[in-house]
N, C-alpha and C positions, 0 to 999 in steps of 0.2 A: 416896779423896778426903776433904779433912778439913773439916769444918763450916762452918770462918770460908770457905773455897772455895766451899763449897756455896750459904753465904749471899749472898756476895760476886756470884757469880752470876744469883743469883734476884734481888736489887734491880736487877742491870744490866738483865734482862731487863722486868723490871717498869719500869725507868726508861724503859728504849726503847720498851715499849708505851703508858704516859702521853703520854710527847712527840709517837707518832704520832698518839694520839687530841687532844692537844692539836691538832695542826700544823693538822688534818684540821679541827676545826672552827671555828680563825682561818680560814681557806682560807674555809670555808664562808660563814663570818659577811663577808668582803671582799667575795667574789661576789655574796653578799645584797644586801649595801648596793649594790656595782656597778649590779645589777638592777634597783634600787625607784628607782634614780638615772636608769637609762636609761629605763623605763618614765613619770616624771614629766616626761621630758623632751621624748616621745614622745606625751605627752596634750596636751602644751601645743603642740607644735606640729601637730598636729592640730585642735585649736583655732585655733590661726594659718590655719591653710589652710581651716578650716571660713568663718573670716570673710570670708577674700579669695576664697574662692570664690567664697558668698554677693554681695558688692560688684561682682564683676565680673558674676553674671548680673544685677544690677539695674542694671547701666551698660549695657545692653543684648546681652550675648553669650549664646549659647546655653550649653547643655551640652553638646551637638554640637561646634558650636565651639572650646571649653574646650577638649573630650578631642582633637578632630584635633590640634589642638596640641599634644597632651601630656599635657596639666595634667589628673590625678589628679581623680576627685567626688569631691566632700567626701564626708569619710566618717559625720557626721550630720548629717542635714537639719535646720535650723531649726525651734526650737518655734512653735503658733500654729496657726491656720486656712489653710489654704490660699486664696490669693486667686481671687475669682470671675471668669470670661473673663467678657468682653461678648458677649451672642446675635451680634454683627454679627461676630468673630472665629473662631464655630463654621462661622459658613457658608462661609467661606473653602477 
C-alpha cells in the first residue's frame, strides 16, 4: 500500500468520525431546544389551569365536583393563609 493511500484513507476515516460527532451533537442541541420549548409551554399551561381551577372553586364548585367531571387539581395550590371556616360550618 503506498503512502498517498494510506493517507488518503485516514482523513476519510477521520472525516467520517468528525461528521458523526458533529451530526450527533446538532441532533442533540435540536432536541434540547425542542425540550426547554415544550417544558415552558408546559409551566405555562399549568399555570392556566392552576387559575381556572382556582376561579371555578371560588364560583362555588367543589373539588369533588371538578374531578367527577374530569378536570384535573391543580397542580399548585395557591400562595397565602388559608381561609378560616365559621364555627356554625364545623357543626354541620
Amino acid at each position: 500500500m503506498d503512502i498517498n493511500t494510506l493517507t488518503q484513507q485516514a482523513e476519510d476515516r477521520l472525516t467520517k468520525d468528525r461528521d458523526a460527532k458533529v451530526a450527533s451533537v446538532v441532533a442533540a442541541g435540536k432536541s434540547g431546544a425542542a425540550l426547554a420549548e415544550a417544558r415552558e409551554f408546559l409551566a405555562a399551561a399549568e399555570r392556566e389551569h392552576n387559575l381556572n381551577h382556582a376561579a371555578a372553586l371560588r364560583h362555588g364548585w367543589s373539588a369533588k365536583d371538578l374531578k367527577e367531571m374530569g378536570i384535573e387539581a391543580a397542580t399548585k395550590q395557591a400562595n397565602g393563609r388559608p381561609k378560616r371556616q365559621p364555627a356554625a360550618s364545623a357543626a354541620e
